[in-house]
N, C-alpha and C positions, 0 to 999 in steps of 0.2 A: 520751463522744464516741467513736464509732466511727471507727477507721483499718484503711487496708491493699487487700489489692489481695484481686481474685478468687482463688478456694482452689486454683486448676489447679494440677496439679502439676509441674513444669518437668521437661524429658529428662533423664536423668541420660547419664553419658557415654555407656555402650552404648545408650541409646535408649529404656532403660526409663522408666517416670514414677517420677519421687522421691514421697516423701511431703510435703507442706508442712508444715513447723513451725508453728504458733500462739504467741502469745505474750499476756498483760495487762500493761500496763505502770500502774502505782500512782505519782501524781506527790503530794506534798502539801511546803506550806510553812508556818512554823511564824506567821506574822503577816502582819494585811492590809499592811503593807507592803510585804511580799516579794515579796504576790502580784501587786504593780502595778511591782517590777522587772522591767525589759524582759530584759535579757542578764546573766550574772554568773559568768563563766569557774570560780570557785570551785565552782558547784554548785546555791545555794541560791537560785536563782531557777527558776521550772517553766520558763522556755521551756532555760536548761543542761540542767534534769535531764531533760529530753525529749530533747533532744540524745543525751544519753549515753543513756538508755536503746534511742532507737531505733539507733545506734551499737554497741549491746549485740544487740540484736538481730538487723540484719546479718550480725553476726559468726558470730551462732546458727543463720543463715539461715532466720532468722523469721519472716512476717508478725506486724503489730502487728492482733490480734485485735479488742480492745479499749480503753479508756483513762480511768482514773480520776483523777478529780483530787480530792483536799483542800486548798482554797486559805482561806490562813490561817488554820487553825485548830490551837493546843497544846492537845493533848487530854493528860493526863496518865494518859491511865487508854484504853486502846484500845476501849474501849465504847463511849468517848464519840465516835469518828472514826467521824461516820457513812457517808463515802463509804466506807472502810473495809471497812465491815459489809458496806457493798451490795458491793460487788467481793465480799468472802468467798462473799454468797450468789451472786450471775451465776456466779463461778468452779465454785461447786457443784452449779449446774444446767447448764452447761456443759460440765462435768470433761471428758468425753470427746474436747470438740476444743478443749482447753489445753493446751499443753505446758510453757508458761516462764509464770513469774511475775515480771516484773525491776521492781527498785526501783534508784533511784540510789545509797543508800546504806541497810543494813539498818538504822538509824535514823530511814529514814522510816516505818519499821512500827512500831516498839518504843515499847515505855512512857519515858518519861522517866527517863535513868539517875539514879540518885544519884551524887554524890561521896564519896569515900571519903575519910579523912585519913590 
C-alpha cells in the first residue's frame, strides 16, 4: 500500500528547494491474532508500529514512499517472509529514490533469536 504526499520539494529557509527524503516503512506481526488487534501502545500491534514508524519518519523529515506489511506470519527463517522478499526487491529497483528503511523494531526483520542459558 502506497503512502505519502507529492515529491515537491519544500523551500528551504533561503528559498532554495530541499531535497525530499523517501522512506519504506516494513510493518509485520508475528500471529493472526495480532494482526486483528486494533491499537497496542506496546508495539505489537501494525496500526502502534505505523504509528511510530510514520513518527520516525517526521522526525527524518520523510515522506513514507512506500509500505509493507507481514500480517501474521512467524517465519523462522527470513526466506520464508514473503512480503519481506517483495520489499527487498521494490527497494532494489528502486534504490535511487529510497533513502530510509524504518522498522519498529529491528526484530521485525531478524530471524528468530535463540535463548541462551
Amino acid at each position: 500500500m502506497a503512502r505519502g504526499c507529492a515529491r515537491e520539494a519544500p523551500p528551504s529557509v533561503d528559498g532554495s528547494e530541499v531535497a525530499v527524503r523517501r522512506a519504506v516503512i516494513y510493518l509485520r506481526v508475528s500471529s493472526p491474532s495480532q494482526v486483528k488487534t486494533d491499537y497496542n501502545p506496546e508495539g505489537i500491534s501494525l496500526p502502534a508500529q505505523r504509528e511510530a514508524c510514520q513518527f520516525k519518519c517526521a522526525s527524518l523529515g520523510a515522506e513514507v514512499a512506500h509500505e509493507f506489511i507481514e500480517p501474521g506470519r512467524s517465519a523462522t527463517n527470513i526466506d520464508k517472509r514473503i512480503v519481506f522478499q517483495e520489499m527487498m526487491a521494490w527497494i532494489k529497483a528502486n534504490r535511487d529514490s529510497i533513502d530510509y528503511l524504518i522498522v519498529y523494531h529491528f526484530n521485525r526483520t531478524s530471524e528468530t533469536a535463540s535463548t541462551q542459558p
